[in-house]
DSSP file (Angstrom, degrees, kcal/mol; ACC not computed):
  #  RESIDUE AA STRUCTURE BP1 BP2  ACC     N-H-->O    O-->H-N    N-H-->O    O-->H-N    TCO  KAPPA ALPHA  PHI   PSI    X-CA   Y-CA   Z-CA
    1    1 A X              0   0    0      0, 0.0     5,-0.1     0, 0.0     2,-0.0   0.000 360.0 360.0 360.0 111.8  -11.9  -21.6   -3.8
    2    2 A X    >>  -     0   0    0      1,-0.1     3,-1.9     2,-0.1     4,-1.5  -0.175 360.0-112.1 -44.3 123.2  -13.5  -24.6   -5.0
    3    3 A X  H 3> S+     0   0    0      1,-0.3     4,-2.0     2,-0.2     5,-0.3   0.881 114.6  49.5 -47.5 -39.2  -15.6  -24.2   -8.5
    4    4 A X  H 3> S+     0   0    0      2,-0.1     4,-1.6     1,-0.1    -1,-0.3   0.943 106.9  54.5 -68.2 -31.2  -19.0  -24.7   -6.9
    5    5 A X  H <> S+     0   0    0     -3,-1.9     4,-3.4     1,-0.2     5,-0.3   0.977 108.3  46.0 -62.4 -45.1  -18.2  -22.3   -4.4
    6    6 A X  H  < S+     0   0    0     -4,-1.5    -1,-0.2     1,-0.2    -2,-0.1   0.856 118.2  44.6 -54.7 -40.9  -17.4  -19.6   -6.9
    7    7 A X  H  < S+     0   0    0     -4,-2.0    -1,-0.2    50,-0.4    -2,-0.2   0.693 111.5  54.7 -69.0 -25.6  -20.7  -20.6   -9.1
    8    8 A X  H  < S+     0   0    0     -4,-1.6    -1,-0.2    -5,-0.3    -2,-0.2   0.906 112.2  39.1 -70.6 -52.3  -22.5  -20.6   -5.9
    9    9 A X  S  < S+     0   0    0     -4,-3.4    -2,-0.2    -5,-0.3    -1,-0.1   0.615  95.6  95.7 -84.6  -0.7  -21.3  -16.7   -4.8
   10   10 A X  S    S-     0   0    0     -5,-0.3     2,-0.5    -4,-0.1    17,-0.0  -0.591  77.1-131.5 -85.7 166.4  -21.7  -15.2   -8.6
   11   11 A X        -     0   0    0     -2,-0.1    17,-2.0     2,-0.0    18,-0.4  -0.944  20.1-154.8-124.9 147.9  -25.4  -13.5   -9.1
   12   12 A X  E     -A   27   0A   0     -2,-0.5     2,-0.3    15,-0.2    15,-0.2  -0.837   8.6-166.2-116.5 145.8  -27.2  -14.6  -12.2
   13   13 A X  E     -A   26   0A   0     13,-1.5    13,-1.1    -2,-0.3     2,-0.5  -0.974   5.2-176.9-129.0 155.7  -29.9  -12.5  -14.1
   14   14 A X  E     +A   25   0A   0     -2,-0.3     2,-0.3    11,-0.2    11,-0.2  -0.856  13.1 148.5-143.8 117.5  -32.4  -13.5  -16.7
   15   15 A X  E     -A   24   0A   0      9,-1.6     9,-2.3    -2,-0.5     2,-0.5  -0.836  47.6 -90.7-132.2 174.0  -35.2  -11.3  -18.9
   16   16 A X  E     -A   23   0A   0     -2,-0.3     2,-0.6     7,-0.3     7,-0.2  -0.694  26.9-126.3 -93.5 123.4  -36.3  -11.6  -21.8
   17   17 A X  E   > -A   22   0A   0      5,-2.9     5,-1.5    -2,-0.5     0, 0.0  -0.720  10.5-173.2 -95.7 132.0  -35.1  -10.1  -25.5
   18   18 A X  T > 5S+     0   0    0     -2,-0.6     3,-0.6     3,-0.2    -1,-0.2   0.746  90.2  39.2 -83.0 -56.5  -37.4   -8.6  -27.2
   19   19 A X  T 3 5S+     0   0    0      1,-0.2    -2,-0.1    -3,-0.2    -1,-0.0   0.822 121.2  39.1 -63.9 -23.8  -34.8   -8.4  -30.0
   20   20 A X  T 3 5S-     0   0    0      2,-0.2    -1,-0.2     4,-0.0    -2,-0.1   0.389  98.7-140.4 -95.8  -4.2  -33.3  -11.5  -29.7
   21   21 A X  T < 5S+     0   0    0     -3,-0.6     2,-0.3     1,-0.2    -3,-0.2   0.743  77.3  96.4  35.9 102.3  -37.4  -13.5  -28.8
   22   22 A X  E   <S-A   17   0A   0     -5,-1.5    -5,-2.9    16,-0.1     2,-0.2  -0.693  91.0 -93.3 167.2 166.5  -35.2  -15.4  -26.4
   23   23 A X  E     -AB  16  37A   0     14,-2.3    14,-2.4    -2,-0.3     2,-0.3  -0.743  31.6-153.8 -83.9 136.7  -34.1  -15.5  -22.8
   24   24 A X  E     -AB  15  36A   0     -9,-2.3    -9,-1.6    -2,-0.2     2,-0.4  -0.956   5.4-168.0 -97.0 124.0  -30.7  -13.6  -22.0
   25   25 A X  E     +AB  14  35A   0     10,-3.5    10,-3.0    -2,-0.3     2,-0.2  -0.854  14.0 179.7-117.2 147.4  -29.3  -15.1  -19.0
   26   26 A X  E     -A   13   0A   0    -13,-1.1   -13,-1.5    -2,-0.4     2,-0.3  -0.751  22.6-138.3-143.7 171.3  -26.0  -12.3  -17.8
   27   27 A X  E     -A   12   0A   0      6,-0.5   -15,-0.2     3,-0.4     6,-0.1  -0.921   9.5-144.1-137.8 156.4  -23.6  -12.8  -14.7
   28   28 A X  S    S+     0   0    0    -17,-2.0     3,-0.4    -2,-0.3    -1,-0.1   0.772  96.1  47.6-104.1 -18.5  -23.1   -9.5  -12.9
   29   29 A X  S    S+     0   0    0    -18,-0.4    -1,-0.2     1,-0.2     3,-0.1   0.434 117.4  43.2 -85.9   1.1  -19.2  -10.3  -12.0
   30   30 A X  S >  S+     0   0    0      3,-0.1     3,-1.7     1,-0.1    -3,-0.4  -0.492  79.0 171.5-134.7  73.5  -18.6  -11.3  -15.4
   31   31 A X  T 3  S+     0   0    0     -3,-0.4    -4,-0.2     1,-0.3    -1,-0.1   0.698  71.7  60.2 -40.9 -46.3  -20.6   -8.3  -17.5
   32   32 A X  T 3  S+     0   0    0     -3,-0.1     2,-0.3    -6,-0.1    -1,-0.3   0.536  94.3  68.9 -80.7 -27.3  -19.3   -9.2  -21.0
   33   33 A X    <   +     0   0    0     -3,-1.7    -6,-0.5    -6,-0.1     2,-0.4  -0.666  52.3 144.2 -98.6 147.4  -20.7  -12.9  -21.2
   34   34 A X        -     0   0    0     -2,-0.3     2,-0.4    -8,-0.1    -8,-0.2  -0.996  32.1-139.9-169.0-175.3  -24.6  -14.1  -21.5
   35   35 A X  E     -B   25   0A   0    -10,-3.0   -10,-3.5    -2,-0.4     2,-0.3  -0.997   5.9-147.4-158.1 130.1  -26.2  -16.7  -23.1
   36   36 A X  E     +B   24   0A   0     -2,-0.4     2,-0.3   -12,-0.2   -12,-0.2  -0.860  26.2 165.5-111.1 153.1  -29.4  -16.4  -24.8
   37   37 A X  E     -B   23   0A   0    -14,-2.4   -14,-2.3    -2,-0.3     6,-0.2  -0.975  41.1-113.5-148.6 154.3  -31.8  -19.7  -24.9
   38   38 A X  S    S+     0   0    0     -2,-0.3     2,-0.5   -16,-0.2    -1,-0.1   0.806  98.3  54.6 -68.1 -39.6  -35.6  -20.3  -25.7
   39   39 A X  S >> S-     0   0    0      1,-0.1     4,-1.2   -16,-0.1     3,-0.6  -0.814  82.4-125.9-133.3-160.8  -36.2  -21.0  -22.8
   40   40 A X  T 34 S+     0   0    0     -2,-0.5     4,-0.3     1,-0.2    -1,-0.1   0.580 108.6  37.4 -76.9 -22.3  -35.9  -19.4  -19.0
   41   41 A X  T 34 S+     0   0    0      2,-0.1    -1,-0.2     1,-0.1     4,-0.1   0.628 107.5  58.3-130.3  26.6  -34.3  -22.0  -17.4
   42   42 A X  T <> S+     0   0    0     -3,-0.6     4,-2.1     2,-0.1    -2,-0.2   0.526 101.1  66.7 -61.7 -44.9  -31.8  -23.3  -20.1
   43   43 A X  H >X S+     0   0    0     -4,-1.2     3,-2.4     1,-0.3     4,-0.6   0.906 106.8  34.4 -72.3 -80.7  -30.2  -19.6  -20.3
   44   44 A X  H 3> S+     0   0    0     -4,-0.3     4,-0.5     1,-0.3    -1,-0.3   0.353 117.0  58.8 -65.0 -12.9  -28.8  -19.4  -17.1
   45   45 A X  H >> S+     0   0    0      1,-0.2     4,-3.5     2,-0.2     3,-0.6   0.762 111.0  42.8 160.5 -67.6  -28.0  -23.4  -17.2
   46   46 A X  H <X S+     0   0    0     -3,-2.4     4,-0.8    -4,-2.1    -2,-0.2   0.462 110.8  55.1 -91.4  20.3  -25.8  -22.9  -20.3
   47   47 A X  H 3X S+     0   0    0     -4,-0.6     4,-0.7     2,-0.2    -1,-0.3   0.721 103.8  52.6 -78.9 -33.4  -24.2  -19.9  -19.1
   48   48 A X  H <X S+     0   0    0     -3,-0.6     4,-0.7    -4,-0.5    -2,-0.2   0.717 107.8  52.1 -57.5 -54.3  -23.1  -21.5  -16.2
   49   49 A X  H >< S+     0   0    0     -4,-3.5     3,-3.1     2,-0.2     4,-0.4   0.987 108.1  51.6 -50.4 -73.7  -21.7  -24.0  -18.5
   50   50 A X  H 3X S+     0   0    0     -4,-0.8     4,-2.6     1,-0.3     3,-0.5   0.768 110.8  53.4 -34.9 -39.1  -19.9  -21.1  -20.6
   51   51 A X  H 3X S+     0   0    0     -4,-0.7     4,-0.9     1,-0.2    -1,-0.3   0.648 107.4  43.8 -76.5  -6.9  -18.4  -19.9  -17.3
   52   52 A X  H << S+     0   0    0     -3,-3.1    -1,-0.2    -4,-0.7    -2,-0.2   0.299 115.4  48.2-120.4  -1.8  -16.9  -22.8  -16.0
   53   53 A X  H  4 S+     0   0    0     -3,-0.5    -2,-0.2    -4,-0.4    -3,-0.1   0.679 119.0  39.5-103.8 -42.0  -15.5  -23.8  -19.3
   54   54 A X  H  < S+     0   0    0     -4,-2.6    -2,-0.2    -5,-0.2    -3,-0.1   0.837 135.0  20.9 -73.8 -45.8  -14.0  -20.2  -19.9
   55   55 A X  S  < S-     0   0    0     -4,-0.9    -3,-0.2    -5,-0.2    -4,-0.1   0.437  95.5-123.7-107.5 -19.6  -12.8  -19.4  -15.9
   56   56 A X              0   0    0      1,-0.1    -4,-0.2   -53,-0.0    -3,-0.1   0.807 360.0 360.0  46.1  93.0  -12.6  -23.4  -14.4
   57   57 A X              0   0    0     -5,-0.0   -50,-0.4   -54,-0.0    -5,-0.2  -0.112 360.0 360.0-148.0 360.0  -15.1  -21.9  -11.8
């Protein structure tokens, strides 16, 4: 499976920490990583990043 494909089929979420004042961006097949950023569409951005650097997907 080609690394876009994989990035393509994963589901991304993003809310907002109240504790953290920043956006948490999560992956629901990978539970244990997220990435917080100031702003909303930065988190899920640099998470992406994290995942494809950690998984080569």
């Amino acid at each position: 499976m080609e690394t876009d494909d994989m990035a393509e089929r994963c589901r991304y979420r993003v809310s907002w920490s109240k504790e953290d004042n920043e956006y948490v961006a999560t992956c629901v097949e990978f539970p244990s990583l997220s990435w917080l950023d100031q702003s909303r569409s930065g988190a899920p951005m640099e998470l992406l990043f994290c995942l494809q650097m950690s998984f080569g997907i």
